[in-house]
C-alpha angles and dihedrals in degrees: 000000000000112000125156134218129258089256094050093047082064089238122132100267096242110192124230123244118263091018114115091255096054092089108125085244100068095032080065109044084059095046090054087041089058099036081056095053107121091222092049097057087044098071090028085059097046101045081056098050082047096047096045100034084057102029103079078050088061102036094048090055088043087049091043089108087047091043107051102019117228102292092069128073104253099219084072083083084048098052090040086050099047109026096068082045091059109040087045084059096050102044097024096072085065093057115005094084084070092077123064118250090244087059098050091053089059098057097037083053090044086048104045096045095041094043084055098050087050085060107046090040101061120096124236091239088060121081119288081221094072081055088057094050075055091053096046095045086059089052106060087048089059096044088044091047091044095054083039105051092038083060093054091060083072099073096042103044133237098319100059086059089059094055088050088049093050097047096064093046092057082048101077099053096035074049098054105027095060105044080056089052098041093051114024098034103026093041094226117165120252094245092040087046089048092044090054093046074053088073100048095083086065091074087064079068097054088044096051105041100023106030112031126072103246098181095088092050098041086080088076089081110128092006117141107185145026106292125176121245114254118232088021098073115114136288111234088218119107091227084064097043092056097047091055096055093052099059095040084059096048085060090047110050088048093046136073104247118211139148087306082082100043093050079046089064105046091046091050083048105044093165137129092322089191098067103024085059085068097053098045086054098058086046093056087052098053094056092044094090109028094039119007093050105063089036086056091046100050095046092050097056097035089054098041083059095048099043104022103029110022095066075056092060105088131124136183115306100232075054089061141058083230122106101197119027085236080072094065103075106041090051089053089053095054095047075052102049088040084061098050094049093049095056105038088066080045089093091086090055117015123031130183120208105183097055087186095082104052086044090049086048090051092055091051078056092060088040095048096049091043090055094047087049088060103026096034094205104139104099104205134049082220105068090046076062091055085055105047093048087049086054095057096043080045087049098039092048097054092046098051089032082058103063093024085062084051097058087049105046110014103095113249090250090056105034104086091062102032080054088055096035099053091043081074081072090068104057097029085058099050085054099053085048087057103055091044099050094049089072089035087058107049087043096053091048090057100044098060086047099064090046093063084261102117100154097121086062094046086076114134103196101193 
């Protein structure tokens, strides 16, 4: 019988209690031995940079209702959210190398936390508009940290990717889950529950200058362009090829893609541009069907529910387990974000392969929550919640089952950009939800209104 010890299974040697090495001494001087391993605060450090980088995204949508007030659609908050993001990831790769990552970390904390406290601090009888600037200001500090932090993985290998990966992912429902319980079962108030998600980019500090291992990337000092690290470059072996891949696709199919990937690509190929433009764009023909359709799909009419619908669900109160109609929105964000989560750690154990049919289900989902805000024929809050719950796991599965197919199916030559290339599915997706859930909204509103039920202008916001 061949059995190893603690130690040579390359777990943390826990004693048992009532052995002689069970004293608390020695329980933690391994501990600390194992806290201090290099490897192990490096993915500390980066699931924190991925958590926090991602959290304030989630917790502003969560907060939109609070934000804005019922009278305001509330994808305004989501275009203001994703928008910035998105124009920092596409311009920033062509500038931001030039400063050094100690002094990135600086300003995304300064903007995070001061576009926070912008928010938190404004009154309700200011313009919503000064909250926005807030929001935005967030924004940029998320698109610039997500360029940022994806760069750094350069430096400390694929593993460090999937911490990061795993990281955002942990983001939506952390996000989510504690603005609910801030707000709904603490009783905080909005602005005192803003003012302490002022605080979270801080821990990017801890993470940056305490946790993480700073010696491999010190020799950037004086750099002024993308180099390659010397002694992490590839093995030409397919073993390590595929291990590589692996691990890239473990981040990805946790993390929100965006530009960031796609910028990735073309400063790890700084070839002949002109002609290498051509072939990525047959490439990205040939995934538009097959892959960035039903990832489109599915992101338009998730996030119209979520933006444009969901602020239409209520229902009366003696009906609900809410207290106040402001109560409503944020918990549906967290059912969606819990969904999502779930799914999206399914691909061990569950894969789709036609990614159509949970897209096209999604979009029954968006069908079948717009009908009941105008017919009002679903007789329980709770099943909404069913629903909404379903629409997160739908949302989450075609997101992981996308990238999951690419790895599959995308030849190795060609998968580091299709894998960049589909994720602008994704947010162009969530902006053309937002434009189209600021008129369903206010329709929808209206509609209800006019029909005796005014319970989305029955909204407190406190």
């Amino acid at each position: 019988m061949n059995s190893r010890s603690p130690s040579s299974s390359g777990l943390l040697p826990l004693p048992f209690p009532g052995t002689p090495s069970s004293s608390w001494r020695l329980y933690r001087a391994r501990l600390s031995a194992f806290m201090q391993d290099p490897n192990t605060s490096v993915l500390a450090a980066f699931w924190l940079f991925g958590l926090i980088n991602n959290i304030l995204y989630v917790l502003l949508l969560t907060a939109a209702q609070d934000l804005v007030g019922p009278s305001i659609p509330k994808a305004l908050v989501l275009l203001a959210d994703v928008m910035p993001s998105f124009l920092t990831k596409l311009v920033a790769p062509y500038f931001i190398h030039l400063v050094p990552y100690s002094i990135r970390i600086l300003v995304f904390v300064a903007l995070s936390s001061g576009g926070m406290l912008l928010v938190a601090l404004t009154p309700n009888t200011q313009s919503v508009g000064v909250k926005m600037v807030g929001v935005i200001i967030a924004s940029i500090s998320s698109g610039g940290g997500e360029l940022s932090f994806l760069g750094l993985t350069h430096y400390y290998g694929v593993n460090s990717l999937a911490a990061w990966g795993s990281g955002t992912g942990a983001a939506g429902l952390v996000g989510a889950g504690l603005y609910v319980l801030m707000t709904d079962w603490l009783g905080m108030s909005i602005k005192n529950s803003l003012l302490v998600s002022a605080l979270m980019p801080g821990v990017m500090l801890l993470s940056f200058f305490v946790i993480l291992p700073r010696e491999r990337i010190k020799q950037q000092t004086g750099t002024t362009g993308y180099e390659p690290l010397p002694g992490l470059d590839r093995d030409d072996s397919p073993d390590s090829e595929r291990e590589i891949d692996a691990s890239a696709a473990s981040a990805a199919l946790l993390s929100e893609p965006g530009p960031s990937s796609v910028t990735a690509y073309h400063n790890n190929h700084p070839g002949d541009k002109s002609a290498s433009f051509w072939v990525n764009l047959r490439r990205a023909k040939s995934l538009f069907w097959p892959y960035m359709l039903p990832l489109l799909l599915v992101y338009v009419a998730e996030y119209t529910i979520n933006q444009g619908v969901a602020p239409t669900l209520l229902f009366p109160l003696e009906q609900s387990p809410f207290n106040e109609y402001r109560s409503f929105y944020p918990f549906y964000g967290f059912l969606y974000q819990l969904g999502v989560f779930i799914s999206r750690s399914s691909t061990p154990w569950f894969r789709i392969h036609h990614l159509y049919f949970p897209s096209l289900l999604q979009v029954g989902n968006l069908v079948l929550l717009t009908l009941h805000a105008l017919l009002n024929f679903i007789p329980s809050v709770y099943l909404v919640f069913v629903v909404i719950f379903w629409e997160g796991l739908l949302g989450g599965a075609v997101y992981v089952n996308t990238f999951a197919e690419i790895m599959d199916n995308v030849p190795v030559e060609d998968r580091e950009f299709s894998l960049g290339a589909t994720s602008v599915s994704d947010s162009g997706g969530i902006c053309i939800a937002g434009f189209i859930g600021m008129a369903m909204e206010v329709w929808l509103c209206d509609w209800q209104v006019q029909r005796g039920r005014d319970y989305c202008r029955r909204v407190e916001v406190s």
